[in-house]
C-alpha positions in Angstrom: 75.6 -28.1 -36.0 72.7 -29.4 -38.5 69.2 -28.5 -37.1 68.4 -32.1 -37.0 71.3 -32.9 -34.6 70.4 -30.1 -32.1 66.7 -31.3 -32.0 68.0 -35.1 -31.3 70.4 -34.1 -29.2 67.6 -32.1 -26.7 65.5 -34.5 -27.3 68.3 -37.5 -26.1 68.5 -35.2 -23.1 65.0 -35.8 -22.0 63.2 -38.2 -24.4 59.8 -37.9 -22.9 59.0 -34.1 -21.9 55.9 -32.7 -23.8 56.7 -30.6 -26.7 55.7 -30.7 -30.4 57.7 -31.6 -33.1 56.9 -29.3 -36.1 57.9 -30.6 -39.9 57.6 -28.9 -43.3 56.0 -31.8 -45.2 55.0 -29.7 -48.4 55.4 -26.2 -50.3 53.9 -25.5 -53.1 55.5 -22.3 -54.9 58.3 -20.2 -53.0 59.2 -20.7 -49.5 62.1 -19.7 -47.1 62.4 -23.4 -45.8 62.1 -26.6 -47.6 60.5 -30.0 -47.2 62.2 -31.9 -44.1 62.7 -28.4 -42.0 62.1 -28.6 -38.7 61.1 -27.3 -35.1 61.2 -28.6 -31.5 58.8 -26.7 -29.4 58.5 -26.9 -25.4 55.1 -27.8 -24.3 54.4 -24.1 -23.3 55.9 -22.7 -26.4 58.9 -21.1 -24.7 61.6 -22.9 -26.1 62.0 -23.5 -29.9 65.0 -25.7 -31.8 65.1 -25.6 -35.3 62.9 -23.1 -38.0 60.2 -23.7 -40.3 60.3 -20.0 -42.1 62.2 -17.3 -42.3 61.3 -16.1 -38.9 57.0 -15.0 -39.9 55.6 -18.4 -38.9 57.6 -19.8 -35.8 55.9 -17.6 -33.4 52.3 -18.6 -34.4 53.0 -21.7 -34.5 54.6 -22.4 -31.4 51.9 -20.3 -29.4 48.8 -22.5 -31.1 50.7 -26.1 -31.3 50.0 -27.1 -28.6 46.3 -26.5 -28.9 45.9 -27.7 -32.0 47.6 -31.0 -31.0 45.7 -31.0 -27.8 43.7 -34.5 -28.4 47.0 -36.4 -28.7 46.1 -36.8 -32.6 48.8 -35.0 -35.2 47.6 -32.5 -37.5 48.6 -31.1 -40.7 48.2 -27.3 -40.9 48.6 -25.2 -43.8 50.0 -21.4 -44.1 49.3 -19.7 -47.2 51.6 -16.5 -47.9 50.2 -16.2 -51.4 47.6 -14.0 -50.3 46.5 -10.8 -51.0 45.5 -10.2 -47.3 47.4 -7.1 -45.5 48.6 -8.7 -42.5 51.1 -11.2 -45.5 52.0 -8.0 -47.1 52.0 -4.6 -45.1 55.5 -6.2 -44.1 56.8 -7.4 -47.5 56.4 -10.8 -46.1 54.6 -12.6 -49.4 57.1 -15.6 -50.0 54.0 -16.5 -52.8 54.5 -20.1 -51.3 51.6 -22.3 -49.2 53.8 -24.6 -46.7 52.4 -27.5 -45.2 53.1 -28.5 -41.9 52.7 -31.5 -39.6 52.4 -31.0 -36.0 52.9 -33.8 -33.6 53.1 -34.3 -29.8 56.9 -35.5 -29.2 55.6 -37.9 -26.0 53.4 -40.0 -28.9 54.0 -43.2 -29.7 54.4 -42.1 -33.3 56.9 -39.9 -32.8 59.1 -41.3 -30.4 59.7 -43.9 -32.9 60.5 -41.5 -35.4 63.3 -40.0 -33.5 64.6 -43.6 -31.7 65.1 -44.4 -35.2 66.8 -41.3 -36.8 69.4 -41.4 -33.6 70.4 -44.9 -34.4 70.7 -43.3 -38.1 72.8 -40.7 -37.2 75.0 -43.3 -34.7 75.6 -45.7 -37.5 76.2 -43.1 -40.0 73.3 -44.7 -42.9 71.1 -43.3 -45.1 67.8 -43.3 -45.0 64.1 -42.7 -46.4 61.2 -42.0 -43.5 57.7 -41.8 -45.0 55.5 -39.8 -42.8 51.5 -39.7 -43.8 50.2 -36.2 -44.1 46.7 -37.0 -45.4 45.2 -40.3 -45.3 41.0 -40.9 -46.5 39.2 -43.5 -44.1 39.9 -45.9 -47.0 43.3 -45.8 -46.1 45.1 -48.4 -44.3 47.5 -45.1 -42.5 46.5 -42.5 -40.9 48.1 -39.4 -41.0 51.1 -38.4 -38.5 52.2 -42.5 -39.4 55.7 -43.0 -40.0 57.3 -45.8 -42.3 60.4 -47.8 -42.1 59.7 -50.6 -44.8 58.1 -49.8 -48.0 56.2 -52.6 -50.5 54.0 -52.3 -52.6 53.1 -48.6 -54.2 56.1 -47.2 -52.1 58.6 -49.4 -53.1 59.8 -48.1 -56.0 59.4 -44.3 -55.2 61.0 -45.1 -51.7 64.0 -47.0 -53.6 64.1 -44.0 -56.2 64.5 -41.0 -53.2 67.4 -43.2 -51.8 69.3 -43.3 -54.9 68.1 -39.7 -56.4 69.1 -38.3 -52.7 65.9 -36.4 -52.9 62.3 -36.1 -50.5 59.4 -36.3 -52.5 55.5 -36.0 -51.9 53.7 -39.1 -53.3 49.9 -39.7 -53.7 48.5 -42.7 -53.0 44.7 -43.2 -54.3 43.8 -43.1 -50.4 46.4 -41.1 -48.8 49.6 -38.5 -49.1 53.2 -39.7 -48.1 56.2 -37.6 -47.5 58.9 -39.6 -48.1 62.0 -38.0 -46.9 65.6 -38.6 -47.0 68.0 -38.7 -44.4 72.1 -38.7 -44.9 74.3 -38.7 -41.9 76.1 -35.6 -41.2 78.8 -34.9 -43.9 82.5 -35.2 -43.0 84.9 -32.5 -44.0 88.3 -33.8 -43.4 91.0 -31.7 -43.4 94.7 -32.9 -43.5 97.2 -29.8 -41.7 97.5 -28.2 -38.0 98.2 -24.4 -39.4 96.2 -21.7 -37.5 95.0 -21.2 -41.3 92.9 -24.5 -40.1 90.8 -23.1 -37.5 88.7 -21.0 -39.2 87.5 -23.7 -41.7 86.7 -25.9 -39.1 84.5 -23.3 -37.3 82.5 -22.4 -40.5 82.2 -25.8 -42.0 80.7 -26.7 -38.2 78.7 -23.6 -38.1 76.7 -24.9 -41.4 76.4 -28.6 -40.2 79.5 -30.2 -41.6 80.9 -32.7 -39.2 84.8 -32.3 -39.2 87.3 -34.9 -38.3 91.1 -34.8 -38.2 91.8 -31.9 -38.0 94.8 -30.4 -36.8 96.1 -34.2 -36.8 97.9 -35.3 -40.0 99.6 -38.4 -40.1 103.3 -37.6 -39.9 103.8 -40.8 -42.3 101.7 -39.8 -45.3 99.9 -43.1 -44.1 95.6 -42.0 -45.0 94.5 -45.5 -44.1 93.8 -44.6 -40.7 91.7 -41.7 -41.7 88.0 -42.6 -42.3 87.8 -41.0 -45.8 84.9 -42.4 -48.1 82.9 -41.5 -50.8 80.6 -39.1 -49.0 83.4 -37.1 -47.3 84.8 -34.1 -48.5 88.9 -33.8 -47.8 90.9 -30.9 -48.1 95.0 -30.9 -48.1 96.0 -27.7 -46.1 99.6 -29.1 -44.8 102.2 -26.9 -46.6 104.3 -29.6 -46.9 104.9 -30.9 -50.7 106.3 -34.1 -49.9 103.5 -34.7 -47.7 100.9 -34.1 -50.1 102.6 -35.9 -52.2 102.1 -38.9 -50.3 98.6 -38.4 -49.7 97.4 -37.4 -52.9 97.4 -40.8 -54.3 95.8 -42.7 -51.2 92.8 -40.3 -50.9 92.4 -40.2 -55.2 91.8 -44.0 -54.5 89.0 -43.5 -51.9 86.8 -41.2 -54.4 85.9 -38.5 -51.6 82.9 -36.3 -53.1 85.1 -33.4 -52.7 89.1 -33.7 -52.3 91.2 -29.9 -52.5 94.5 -29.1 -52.4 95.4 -25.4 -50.7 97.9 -23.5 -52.6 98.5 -21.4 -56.2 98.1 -23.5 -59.7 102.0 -23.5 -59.7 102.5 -25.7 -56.7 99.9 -28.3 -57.9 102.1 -28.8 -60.9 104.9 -29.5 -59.0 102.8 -32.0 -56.8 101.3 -33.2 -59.9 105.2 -34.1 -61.0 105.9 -36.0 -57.3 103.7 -37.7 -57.9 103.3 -38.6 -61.4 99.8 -38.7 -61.6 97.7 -38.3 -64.8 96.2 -35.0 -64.2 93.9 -35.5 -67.4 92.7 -38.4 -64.7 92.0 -36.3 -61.6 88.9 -34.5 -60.1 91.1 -32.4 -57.4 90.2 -29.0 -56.7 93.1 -27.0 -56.9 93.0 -24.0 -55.5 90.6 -25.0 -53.5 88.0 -22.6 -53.1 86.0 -20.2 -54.9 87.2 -17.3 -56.5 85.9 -14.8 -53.8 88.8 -12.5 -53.4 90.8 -11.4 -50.1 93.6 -13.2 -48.5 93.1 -13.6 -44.7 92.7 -17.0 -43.1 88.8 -16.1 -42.7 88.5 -15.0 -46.1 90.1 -18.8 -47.4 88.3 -20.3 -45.1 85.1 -19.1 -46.3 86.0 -19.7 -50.1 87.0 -23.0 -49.3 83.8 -23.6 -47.8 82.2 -22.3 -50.1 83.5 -24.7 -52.6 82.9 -27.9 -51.1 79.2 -26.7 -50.1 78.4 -25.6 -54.0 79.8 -29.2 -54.9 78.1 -31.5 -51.9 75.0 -29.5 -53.5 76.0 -29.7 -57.1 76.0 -26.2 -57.8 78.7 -24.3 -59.8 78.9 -21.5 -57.2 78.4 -18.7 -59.1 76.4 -15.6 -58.5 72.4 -16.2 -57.3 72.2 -12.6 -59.8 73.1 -14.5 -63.2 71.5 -17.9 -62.8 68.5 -19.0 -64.6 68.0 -21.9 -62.0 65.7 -21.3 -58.7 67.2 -21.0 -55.6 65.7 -24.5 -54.0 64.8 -27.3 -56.6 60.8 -27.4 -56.9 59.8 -29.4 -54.1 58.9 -33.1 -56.2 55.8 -34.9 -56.3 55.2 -38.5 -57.8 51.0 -39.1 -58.3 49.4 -42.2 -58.2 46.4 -41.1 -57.4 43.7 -39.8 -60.1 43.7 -36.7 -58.4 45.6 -35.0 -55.0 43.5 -35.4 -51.9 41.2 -32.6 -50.5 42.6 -30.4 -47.4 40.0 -30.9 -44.8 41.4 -28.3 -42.5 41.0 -24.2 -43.7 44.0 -22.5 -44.9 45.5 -19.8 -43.1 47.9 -16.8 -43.9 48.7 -14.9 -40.8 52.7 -13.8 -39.6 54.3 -12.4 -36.4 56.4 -9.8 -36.7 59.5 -9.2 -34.3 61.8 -6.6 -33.8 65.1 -7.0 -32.1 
């Protein structure tokens, strides 16, 4: 499940208990989390959905949010792990990254509306852009914790460009600082077949937030029209039936899905390739499907083919982290209108909690 859906989903559960909703707005330099992370915490810092770090910052935070949120008011605060102080690195902790993060009581007004309206996202299966405030000068006609729906004039176009680019960016405004963030509805991994080979790609494509459908359930026909394939869905052929495939192949080349794989050698994609007498000079399928990752058991496909549609949703070639020249997360992107970022009123802090378990 995405970390998104578990916070709406306890939230929908009990939509106006105190708690603090905890966002990554910002990082500037490395960071284990990226803009748009999130954590639910329980008024009395108990219980905590979602992450903001790789495990050095949740603690801290969900002790002090609730303090620091105490006036009802949001509140941007700012961890800096590029310091030289010993309590960042007497545990190897130094990330070298300064994350910002907005803190905001769940029961507001604010926030409510945030999460009403990310629900009815999710529901409707639409993409979206949220702007959310972060810093705002009295100038300003937001204030920050505000969230945005509609965009005109300065936010229009960088709104309209983080819809189409698929991307959250931090934009500054002469007056104030805007996350705007983007929001896709869970990705659909559709897989055509009922073999027990199935079940463990539908338990690790769910385990990483991939919303499956169909599975186990292949229309005995060949007949894909009933299937909700489109072009953000991800389909995989596991049936180990030629003739079958054969019949699909076509129909789901025609609905474009980001990521369409056949199961099976090189040697019986020819043969398919023959039934159906398809151009193959004309294709984008993935067969094999999968990464070359070696091994043979169910679990072993299953996490190659995975693999493969994640490196593609992500457009990544899926090769080795050890060989590429590219960072691991793109930079985190800013647009600037402003002649120069606005000042952090509040100090910065570097402090971690260390647990052992």
């Amino acid at each position: 499940m995405r970390e998104l859906d578990a916070i709406l989903d306890v939230w929908s559960e009990a939509p106006l208990a105190p708690g603090v909703l905890a966002t990554v707005v910002h990082v500037e330099g490395s960071a284990y989390r990226r803009p748009g992370a999130r954590m639910l915490i329980s008024a009395d810092g108990s219980r905590r959905i979602g992450t903001i770090s790789g495990g050095c910052l949740e603690g801290d935070v969900a002790k002090k949010a609730a303090w620091w949120t105490a006036s009802g008011d949001p509140i941007v605060r700012v961890y800096d792990t590029t310091s030289d102080d010993d309590a960042v690195w007497e545990f190897g902790l130094g990330c070298n990254g300064v994350i910002h993060i907005l803190l905001e009581r769940v029961e507001s007004t604010r926030t409510q509306e945030l999460l009403v309206y990310l629900v009815a996202g999710r529901r409707e299966r639409r993409k979206r852009v949220v702007g959310t405030v972060v810093r705002s000068t009295r100038q300003s006609p937001y204030r920050t914790g505000d969230h945005l729906f509609n965009f005109r004039g300065e936010l229009a176009a960088p709104a309209s460009q983080t819809l189409s680019e698929r991307r959250s960016r931090l934009v500054h405004l002469p007056a104030a600082d805007v996350f705007l963030e983007y929001f896709a509805p869970p990705q659909r991994l559709i897989i055509f077949g009922a073999g027990h080979d199935v079940i463990p790609v539908v338990a690790l494509a769910a385990s990483i937030g991939r919303e499956k459908e169909h599975a186990g359930r292949t229309p005995p026909d060949g007949n894909a029209a009933s299937v909700p394939v489109d072009p953000a869905s991800a389909v995989v052929l596991m049936t180990h039936n030629l003739l079958l495939d054969a019949k699909l192949l076509p129909q789901l080349r025609k609905l474009r899905p980001v990521y369409l794989g056949v199961l099976g050698p090189k040697a019986r994609f020819a043969r398919l390739l023959e039934e159906t007498e398809l151009d193959p000079s004309k294709l984008d399928v993935y067969s094999p499907a999968g990464l070359d990752l070696g091994g043979d058991s169910p679990a072993a496909i299953a996490l190659a083919i995975v693999a493969d549609v994640q490196a593609r949703l992500h457009r990544r070639d899926g090769g080795s982290l050890r060989w590429s020249s590219r960072p691991i997360h793109e930079p985190a992107q800013e647009v600037n209108f402003a002649a120069a970022p606005l000042a952090i009123e509040e100090p910065t802090v570097a402090t971690c909690e260390i647990v052992y378990g």
